[in-house]
Backbone as numpy.savetxt, mean C-alpha at the origin, in Angstrom:
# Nx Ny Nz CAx CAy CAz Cx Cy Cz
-3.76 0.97 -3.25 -3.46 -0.40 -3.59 -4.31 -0.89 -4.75
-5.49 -0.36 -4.85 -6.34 -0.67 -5.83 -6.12 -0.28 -7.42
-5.62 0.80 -7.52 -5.42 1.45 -8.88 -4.27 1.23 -9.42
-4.15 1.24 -11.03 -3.48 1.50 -11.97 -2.32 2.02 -11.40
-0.94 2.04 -11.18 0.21 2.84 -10.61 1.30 3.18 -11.83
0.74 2.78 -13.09 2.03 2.47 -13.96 2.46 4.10 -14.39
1.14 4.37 -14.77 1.60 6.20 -14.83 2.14 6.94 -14.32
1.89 6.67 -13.07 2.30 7.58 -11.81 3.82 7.43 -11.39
3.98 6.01 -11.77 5.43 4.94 -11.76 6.29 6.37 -12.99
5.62 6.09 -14.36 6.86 6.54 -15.04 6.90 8.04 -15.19
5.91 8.97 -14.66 5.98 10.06 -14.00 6.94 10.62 -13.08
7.12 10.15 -12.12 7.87 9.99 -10.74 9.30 9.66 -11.73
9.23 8.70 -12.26 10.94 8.17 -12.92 11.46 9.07 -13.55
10.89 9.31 -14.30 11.45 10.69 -15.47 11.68 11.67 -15.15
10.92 12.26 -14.24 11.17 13.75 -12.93 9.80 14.39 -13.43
8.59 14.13 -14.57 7.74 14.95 -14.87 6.66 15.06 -13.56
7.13 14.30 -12.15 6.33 14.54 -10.97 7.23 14.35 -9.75
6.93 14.90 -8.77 7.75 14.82 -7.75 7.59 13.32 -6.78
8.69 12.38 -6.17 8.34 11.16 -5.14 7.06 12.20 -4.28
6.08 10.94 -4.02 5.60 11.34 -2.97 5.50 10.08 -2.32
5.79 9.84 -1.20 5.82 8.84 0.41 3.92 9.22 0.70
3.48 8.08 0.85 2.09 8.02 1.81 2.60 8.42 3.17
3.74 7.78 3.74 4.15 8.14 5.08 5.72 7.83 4.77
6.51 8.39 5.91 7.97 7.88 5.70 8.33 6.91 5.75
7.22 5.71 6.65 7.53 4.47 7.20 7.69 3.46 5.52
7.15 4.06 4.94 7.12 3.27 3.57 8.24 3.37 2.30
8.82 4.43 2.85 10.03 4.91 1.79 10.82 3.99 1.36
11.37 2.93 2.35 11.77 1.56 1.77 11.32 0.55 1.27
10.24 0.34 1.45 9.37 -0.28 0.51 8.97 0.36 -0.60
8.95 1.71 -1.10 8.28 2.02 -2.40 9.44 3.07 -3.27
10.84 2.85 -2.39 12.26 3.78 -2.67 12.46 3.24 -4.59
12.49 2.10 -5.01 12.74 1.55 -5.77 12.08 2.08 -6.95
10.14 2.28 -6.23 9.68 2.47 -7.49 9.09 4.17 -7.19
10.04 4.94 -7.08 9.87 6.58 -7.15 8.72 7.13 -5.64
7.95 5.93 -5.13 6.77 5.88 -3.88 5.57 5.74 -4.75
5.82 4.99 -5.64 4.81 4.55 -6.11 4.67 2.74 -6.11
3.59 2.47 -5.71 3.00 0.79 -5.61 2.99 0.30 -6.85
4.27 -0.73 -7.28 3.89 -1.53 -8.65 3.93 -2.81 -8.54
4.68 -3.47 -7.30 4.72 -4.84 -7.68 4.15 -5.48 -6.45
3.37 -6.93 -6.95 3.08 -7.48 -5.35 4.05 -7.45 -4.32
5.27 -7.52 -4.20 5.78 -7.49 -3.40 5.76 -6.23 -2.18
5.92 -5.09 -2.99 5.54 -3.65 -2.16 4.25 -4.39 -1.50
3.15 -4.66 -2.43 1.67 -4.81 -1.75 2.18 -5.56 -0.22
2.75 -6.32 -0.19 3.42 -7.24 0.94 3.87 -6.83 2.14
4.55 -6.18 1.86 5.70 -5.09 2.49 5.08 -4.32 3.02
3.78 -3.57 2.07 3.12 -2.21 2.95 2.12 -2.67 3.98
1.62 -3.80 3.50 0.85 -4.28 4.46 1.47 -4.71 6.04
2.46 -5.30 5.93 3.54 -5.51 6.51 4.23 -4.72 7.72
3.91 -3.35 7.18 4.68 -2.26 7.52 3.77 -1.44 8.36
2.12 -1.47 7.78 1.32 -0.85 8.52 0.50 -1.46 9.17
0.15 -2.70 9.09 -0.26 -3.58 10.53 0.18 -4.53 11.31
1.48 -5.23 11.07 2.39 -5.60 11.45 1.91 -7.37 11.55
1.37 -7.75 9.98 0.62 -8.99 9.64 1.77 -9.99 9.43
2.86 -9.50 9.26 4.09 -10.47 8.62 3.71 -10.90 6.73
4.78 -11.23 6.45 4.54 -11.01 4.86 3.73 -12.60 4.35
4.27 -13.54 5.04 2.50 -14.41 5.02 1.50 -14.74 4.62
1.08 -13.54 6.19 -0.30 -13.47 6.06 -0.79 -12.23 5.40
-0.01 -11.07 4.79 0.20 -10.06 3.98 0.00 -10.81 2.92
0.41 -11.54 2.09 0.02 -12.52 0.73 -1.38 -13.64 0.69
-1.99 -13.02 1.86 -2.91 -14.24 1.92 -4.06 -12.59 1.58
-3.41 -11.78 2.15 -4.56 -10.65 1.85 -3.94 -10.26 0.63
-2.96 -10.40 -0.04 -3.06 -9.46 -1.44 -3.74 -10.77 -2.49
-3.99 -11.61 -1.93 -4.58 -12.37 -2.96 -5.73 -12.53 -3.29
-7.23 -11.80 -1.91 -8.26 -11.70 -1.45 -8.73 -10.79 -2.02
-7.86 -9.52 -2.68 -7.89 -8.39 -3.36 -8.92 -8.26 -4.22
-9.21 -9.25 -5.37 -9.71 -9.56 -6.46 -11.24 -10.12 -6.10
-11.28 -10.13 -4.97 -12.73 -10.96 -4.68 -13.19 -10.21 -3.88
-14.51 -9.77 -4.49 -15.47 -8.75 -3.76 -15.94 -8.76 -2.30
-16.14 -10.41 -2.07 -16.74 -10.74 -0.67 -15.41 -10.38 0.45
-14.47 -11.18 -0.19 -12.73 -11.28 0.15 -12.49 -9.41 1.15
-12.68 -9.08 -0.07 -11.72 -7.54 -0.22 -11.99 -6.73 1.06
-13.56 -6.58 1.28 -14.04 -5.46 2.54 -13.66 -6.11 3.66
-13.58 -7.79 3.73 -12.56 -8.06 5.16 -11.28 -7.31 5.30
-10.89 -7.41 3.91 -9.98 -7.35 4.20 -9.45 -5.71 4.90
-10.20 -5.25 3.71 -10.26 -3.72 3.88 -9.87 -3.14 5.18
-11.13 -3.97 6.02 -11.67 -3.47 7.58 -10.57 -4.02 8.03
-9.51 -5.23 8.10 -8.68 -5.49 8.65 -7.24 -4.17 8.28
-7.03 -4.14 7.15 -6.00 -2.92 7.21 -6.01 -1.59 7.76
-7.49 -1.16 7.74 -7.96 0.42 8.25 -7.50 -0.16 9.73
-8.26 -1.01 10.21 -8.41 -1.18 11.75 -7.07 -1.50 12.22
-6.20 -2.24 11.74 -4.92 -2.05 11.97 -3.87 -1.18 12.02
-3.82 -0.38 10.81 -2.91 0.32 10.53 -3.65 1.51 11.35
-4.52 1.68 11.71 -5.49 2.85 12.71 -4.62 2.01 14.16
-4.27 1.19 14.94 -4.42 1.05 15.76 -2.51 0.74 16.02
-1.75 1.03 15.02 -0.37 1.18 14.84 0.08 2.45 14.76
-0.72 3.45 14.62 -0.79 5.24 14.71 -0.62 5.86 13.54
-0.93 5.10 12.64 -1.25 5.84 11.10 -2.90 6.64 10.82
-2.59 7.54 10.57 -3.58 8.71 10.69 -4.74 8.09 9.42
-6.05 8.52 9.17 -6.89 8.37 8.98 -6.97 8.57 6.93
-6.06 9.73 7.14 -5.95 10.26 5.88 -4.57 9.44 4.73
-3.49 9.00 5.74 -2.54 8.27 5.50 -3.07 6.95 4.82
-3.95 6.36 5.42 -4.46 5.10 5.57 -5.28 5.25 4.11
-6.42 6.12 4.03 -7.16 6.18 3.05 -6.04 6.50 1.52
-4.77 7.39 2.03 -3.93 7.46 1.03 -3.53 5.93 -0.07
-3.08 5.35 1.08 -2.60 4.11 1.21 -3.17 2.79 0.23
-4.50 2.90 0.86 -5.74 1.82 0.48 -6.65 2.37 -1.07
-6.53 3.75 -1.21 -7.25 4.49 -2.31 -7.13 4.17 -3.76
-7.64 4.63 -4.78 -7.11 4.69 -5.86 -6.02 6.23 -6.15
């Protein structure tokens, strides 16, 4: 969620990389853009999808993003969630990573 996606975006489009899904649960949320994260809205959606915050309170955390104090709540709220919805450890770090 943190990084640059635009490369990876027109990579994936062109065919010079293959889709890759963090998990399957996300394929509709990131179908559009090859499974790659470009627009707040995905940010919404994935959040959405892996702790089951509603899109909301999903926009109240993609907006917290930008603020240092903000962010590690938030952080700890998505790991601990999406950990406690049965998304694996490595999924999650996929997810949240650059």
């Amino acid at each position: 969620m943190k990084s640059d996606m635009v490369r990876p975006f027109l990579e994936h489009r062109h065919g010079f990389a293959p889709e890759v899904y963090p998990h399957p649960d996300l394929k509709p949320v990131l179908q559009e853009t090859h499974g790659v994260t470009v627009f707040h809205e995905q940010i919404l959606k994935t959040f959405h999808v892996m702790t089951g915050c509603g899109l909301a309170r999903a926009d109240e955390f993609r907006r917290a993003l930008g603020n240092e104090v903000h962010e590690l709540k938030v952080e700890e709220f998505f790991r601990r969630e999406a950990r406690i919805k049965g998304y694996s450890p490595e999924v999650v770090d996929k997810v949240w990573g650059p």
